[in-house]
C-alpha positions in Angstrom: -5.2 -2.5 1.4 -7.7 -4.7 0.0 -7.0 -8.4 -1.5 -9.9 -9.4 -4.0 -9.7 -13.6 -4.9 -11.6 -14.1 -7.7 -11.9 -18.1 -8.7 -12.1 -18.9 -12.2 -15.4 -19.3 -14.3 -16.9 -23.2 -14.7 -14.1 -25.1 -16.3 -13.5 -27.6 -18.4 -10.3 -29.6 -17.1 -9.8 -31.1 -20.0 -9.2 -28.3 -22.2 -7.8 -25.9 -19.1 -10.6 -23.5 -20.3 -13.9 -22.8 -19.7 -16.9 -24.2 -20.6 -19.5 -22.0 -22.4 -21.4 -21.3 -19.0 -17.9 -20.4 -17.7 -16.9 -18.0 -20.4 -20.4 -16.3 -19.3 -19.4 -15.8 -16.2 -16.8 -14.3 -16.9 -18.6 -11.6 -19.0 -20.7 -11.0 -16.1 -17.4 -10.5 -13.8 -15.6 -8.3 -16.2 -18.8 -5.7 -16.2 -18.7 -5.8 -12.3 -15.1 -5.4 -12.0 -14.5 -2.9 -14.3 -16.7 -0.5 -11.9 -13.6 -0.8 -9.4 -10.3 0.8 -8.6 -7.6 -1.8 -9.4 -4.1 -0.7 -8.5 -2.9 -4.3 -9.7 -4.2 -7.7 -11.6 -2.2 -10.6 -10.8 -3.1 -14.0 -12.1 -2.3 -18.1 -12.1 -0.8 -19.7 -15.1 -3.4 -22.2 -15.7 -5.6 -21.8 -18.7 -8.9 -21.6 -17.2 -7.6 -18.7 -14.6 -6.1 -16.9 -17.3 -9.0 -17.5 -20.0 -11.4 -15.9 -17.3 -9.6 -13.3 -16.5 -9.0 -12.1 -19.9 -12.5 -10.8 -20.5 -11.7 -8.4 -17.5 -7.8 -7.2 -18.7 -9.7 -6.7 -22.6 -12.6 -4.8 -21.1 -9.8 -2.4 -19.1 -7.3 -2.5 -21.4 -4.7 -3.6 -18.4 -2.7 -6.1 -18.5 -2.4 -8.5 -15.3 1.2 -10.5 -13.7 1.0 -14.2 -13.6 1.9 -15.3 -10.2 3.6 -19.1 -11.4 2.5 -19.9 -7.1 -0.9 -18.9 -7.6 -1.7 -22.0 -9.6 -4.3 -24.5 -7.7 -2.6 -26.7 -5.3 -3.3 -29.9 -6.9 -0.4 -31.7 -5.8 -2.1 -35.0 -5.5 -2.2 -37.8 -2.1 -3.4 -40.7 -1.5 -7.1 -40.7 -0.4 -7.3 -43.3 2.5 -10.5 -44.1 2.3 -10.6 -45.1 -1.2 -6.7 -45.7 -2.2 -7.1 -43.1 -5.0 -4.6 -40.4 -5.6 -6.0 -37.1 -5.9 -6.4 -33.6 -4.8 -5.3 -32.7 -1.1 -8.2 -32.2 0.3 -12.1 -33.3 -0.3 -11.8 -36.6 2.7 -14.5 -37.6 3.9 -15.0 -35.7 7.8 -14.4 -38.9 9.6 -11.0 -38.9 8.1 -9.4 -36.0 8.2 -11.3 -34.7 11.5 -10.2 -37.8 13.2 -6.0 -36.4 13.2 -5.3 -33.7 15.3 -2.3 -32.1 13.4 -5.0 -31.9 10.1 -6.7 -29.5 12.4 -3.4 -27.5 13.7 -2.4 -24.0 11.9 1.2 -25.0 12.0 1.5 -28.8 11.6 -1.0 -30.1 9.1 1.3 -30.3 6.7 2.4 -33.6 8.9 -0.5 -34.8 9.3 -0.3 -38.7 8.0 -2.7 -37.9 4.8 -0.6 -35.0 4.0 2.3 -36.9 4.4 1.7 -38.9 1.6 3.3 -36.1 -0.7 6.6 -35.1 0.6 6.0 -31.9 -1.7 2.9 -30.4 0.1 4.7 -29.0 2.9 7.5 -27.5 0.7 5.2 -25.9 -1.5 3.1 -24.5 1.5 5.9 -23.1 2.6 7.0 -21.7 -0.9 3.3 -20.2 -1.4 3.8 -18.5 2.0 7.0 -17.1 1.6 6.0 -16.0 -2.1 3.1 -14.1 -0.7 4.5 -12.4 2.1 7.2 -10.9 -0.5 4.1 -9.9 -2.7 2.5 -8.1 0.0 6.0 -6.4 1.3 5.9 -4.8 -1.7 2.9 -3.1 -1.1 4.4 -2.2 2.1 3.3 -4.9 4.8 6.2 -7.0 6.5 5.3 -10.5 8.6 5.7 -10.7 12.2 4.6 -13.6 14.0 0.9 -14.6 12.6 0.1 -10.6 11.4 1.5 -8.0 9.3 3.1 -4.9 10.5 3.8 -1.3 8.2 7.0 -0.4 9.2 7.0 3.5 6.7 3.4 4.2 8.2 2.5 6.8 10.1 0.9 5.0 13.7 -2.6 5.3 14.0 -4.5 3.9 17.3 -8.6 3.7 16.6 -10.0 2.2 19.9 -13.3 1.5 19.1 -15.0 0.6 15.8 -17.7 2.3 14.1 -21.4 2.3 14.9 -24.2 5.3 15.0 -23.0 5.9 18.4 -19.2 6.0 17.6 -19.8 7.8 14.1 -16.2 9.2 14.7 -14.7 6.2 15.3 -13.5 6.4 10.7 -12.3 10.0 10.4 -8.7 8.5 11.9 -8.5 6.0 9.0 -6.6 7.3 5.3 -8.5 8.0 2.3 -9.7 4.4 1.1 -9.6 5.9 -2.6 -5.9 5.8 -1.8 -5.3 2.1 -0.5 -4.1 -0.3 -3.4 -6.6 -2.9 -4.4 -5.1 -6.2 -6.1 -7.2 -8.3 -7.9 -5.9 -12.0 -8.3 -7.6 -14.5 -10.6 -6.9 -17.9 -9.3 -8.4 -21.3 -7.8 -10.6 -22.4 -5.0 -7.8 -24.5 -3.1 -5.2 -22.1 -3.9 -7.0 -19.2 -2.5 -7.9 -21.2 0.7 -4.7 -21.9 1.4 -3.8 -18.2 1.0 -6.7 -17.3 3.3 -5.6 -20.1 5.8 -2.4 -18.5 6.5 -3.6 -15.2 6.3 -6.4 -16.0 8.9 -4.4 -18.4 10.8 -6.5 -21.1 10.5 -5.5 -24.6 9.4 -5.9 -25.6 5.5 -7.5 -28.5 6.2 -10.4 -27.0 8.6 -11.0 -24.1 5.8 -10.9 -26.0 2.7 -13.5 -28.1 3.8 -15.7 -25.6 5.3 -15.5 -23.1 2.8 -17.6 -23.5 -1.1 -16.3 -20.8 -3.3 -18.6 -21.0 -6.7 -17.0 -20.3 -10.0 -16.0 -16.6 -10.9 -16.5 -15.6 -7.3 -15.1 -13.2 -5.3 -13.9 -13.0 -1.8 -12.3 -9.6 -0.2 -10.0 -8.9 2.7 -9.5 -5.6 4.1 -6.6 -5.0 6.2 -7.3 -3.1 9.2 -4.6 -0.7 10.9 -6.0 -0.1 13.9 -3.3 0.0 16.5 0.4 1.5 16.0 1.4 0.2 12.8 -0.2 -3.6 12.9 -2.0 -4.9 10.4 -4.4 -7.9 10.0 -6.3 -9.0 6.8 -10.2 -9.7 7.7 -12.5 -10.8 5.4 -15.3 -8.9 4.5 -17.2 -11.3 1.7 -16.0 -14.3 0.5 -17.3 -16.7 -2.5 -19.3 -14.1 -3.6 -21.7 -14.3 -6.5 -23.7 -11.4 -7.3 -22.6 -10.6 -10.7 -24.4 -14.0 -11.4 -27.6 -13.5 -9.6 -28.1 -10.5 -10.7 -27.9 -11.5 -14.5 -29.9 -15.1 -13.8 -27.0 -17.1 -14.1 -27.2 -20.1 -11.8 -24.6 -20.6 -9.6 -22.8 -23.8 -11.0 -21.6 -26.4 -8.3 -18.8 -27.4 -9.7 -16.1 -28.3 -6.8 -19.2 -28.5 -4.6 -20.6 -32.3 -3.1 -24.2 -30.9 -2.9 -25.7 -28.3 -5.5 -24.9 -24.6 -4.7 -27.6 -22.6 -3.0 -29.1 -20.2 -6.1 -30.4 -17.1 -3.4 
């Protein structure tokens, strides 16, 4: 199975849209995407996730399901450092480095900034639960911190590929028959999505992780062994559609500007 995240084009907040250069981004991502094999679109409520993934769904004719827990996790704290309320997470690295449960896969929901919100660590959990039922219906069940596929056949690939191994895929299905989800969405929202996929704390991936406007990140699940499963990421903010039009990379959600190569 493959997960694509796409983020939505530049936006302007105060419309829940896009602005112009967003709206040109999303152009660009509609001609890339419309070269794949999507067995389902999902998609946020919010305006500027649904405005940019329009120009796809017109392009294909296909119509995508709006995932009401795929919105961004905005559910705002109180920033210690400067007493403002505000998204939950952009701290400065003294601050949130400085609490060991911020940097804990299970407990950073507790951690004293989180805290804060009494809502963050119900709606992790709701976001978490919600997701695992979306990906049981595609046929993968959480155990523990991985997946397992109870109806599949078992499969047990010791070794991965290389020139030397050039055997090592003919044990693997036909990858034209895995389903492929696309799911327009938001940089925090897909981080924490990723985090709990990965197993790595929110706090330590939010902040180490830029994903540019309209970009795309993919995770692969790879069946290797009985009938596990574990979702590993193969790109992630990924931009090409832009570069390869000349359409800068805009910074927005960034603290430095984005790298244009």
């Amino acid at each position: 199975m493959r997960i694509i995240f796409v983020r939505h084009g530049e936006p302007d907040y105060t419309k829940d849209s896009l602005t112009e250069k967003g709206w040109r981004e999303a152009r660009f991502l509609a001609e890339r995407i419309s070269k794949w094999r999507v067995t389902d679109f999902y998609c946020s409520p919010l305006g500027r996730a649904r405005d940019t993934a329009s120009c796809t769904l017109e392009k294909l004719n296909r119509k995508a399901v709006t995932l009401d827990w795929m919105k961004e996790f905005a559910y705002d704290i109180e920033d210690p450092v400067n007493g403002k309320r505000g998204i939950p997470w952009d701290f400065v690295p003294s601050c949130w480095t400085s609490d060991p449960l911020m940097l804990d896969t299970e407990a950073w929901t507790e951690g004293d900034i989180m805290r804060t919100n009494p809502q963050i660590a119900a709606a992790y959990q709701e976001v978490c639960e919600s997701f695992d039922r979306l990906l049981s219906s595609y046929g993968y069940v959480r155990d523990g911190h991985f997946y397992r596929m109870p109806q599949a056949k078992e499969r047990f690939i010791p070794r991965t590929y290389s020139p030397a191994n050039p055997n090592a895929l003919d044990a693997i299905p036909d990858s034209s028959k895995e389903p492929v989800i696309v799911i327009f969405c938001h940089l925090g929202i897909t981080c924490l999505v990723l985090s709990y996929l990965l197993n790595i704390a929110f706090p330590a991936l939010v902040h180490g992780f830029f994903l540019p406007t309209s970009s795309i990140t993919v995770l692969s699940s790879e069946e290797r062994w009985s009938n596990e499963a574990y979702f590993r990421v193969q790109t992630i903010g990924d931009v090409q559609h832009l570069l390869a039009n000349h359409e800068p990379v805009s910074s927005a959600g960034s603290f430095t500007t984005a790298f244009q190569g």
